[in-house]
C-alpha positions in Angstrom: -83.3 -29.6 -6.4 -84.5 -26.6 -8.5 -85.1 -27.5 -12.3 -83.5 -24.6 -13.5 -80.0 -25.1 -11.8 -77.1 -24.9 -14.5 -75.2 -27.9 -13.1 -78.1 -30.0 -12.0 -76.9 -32.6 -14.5 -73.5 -32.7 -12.8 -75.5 -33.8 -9.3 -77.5 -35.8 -11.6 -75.1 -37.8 -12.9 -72.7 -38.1 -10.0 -75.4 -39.0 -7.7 -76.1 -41.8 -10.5 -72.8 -43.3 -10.3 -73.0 -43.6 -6.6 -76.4 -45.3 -6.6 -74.8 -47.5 -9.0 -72.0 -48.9 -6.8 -74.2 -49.6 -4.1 -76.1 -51.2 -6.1 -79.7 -49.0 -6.4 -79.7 -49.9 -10.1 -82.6 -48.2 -10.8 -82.5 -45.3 -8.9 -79.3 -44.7 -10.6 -80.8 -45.5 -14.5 -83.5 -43.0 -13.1 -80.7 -40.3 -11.9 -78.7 -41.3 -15.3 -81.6 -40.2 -17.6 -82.4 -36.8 -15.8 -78.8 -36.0 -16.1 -78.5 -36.9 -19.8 -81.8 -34.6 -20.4 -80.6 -31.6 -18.4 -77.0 -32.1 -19.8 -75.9 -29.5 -22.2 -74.2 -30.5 -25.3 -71.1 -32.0 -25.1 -71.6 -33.6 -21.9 -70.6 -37.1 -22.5 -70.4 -38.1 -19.0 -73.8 -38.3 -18.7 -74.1 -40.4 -21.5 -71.6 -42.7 -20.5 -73.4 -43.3 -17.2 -76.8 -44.1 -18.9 -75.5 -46.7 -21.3 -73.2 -47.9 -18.0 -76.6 -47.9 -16.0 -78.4 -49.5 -18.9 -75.7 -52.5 -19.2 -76.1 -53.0 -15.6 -79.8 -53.3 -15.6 -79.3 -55.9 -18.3 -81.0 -53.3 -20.8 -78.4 -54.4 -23.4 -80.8 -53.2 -26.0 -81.4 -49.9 -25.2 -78.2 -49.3 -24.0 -77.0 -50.0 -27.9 -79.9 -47.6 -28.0 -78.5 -45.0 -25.8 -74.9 -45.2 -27.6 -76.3 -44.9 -31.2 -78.0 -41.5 -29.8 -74.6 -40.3 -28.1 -73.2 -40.5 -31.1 -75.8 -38.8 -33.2 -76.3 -35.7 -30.6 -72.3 -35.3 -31.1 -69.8 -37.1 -32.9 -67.3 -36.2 -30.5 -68.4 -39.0 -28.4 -66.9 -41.3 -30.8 -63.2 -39.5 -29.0 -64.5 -40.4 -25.0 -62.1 -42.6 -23.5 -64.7 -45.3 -22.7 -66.0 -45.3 -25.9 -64.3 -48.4 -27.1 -65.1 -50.5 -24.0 -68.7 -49.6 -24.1 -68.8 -50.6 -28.2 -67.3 -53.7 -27.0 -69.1 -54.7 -24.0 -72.5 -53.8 -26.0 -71.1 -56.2 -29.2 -71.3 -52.9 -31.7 -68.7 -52.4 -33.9 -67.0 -49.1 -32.8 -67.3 -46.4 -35.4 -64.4 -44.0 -36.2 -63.1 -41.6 -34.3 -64.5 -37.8 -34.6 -62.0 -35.6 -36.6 -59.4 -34.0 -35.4 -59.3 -36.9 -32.0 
């Protein structure tokens, strides 16, 4: 898979999310992070599916880790659909939503 390709982080993060059902935990945590670092901004999916990957290895401290940097690379993330279940599952009081969400 060329490093250059513009929707590598798609593949990358899809990929992850398969591993993960079939339970390859850390191949998917490996496919997670590739996809968050190729991912440009604004890709919250890939975010999502590190911190998910990260809870399921039982990483619960870097997976608060991983949502505390989600949220600093773009407030917007605050507005994601999961963002509330992830706050909760992780025990981290969910911050406010991003304006204008």
């Amino acid at each position: 898979m060329p490093g250059d390709w513009a929707g590598r982080h798609l593949l990358l993060c899809n990929r992850s999310a398969v591993l993960l059902q079939l339970g390859r935990k850390e191949a998917a945590l490996a496919d997670a992070r590739a996809a968050v670092a190729a991912a440009p901004a604004g890709h919250h999916t890939s975010h999502v599916r590190l911190i998910d990957c990260l809870f399921a290895c039982g990483q619960l401290e870097e997976a608060r880790g991983a949502l505390g940097a989600a949220e600093a690379a773009d407030p917007g993330f605050r507005g994601v659909p999961e963002y509330r279940a992830i706050a909760q599952a992780l025990g981290v009081k969910p911050a406010g939503r991003a304006a204008g969400r």
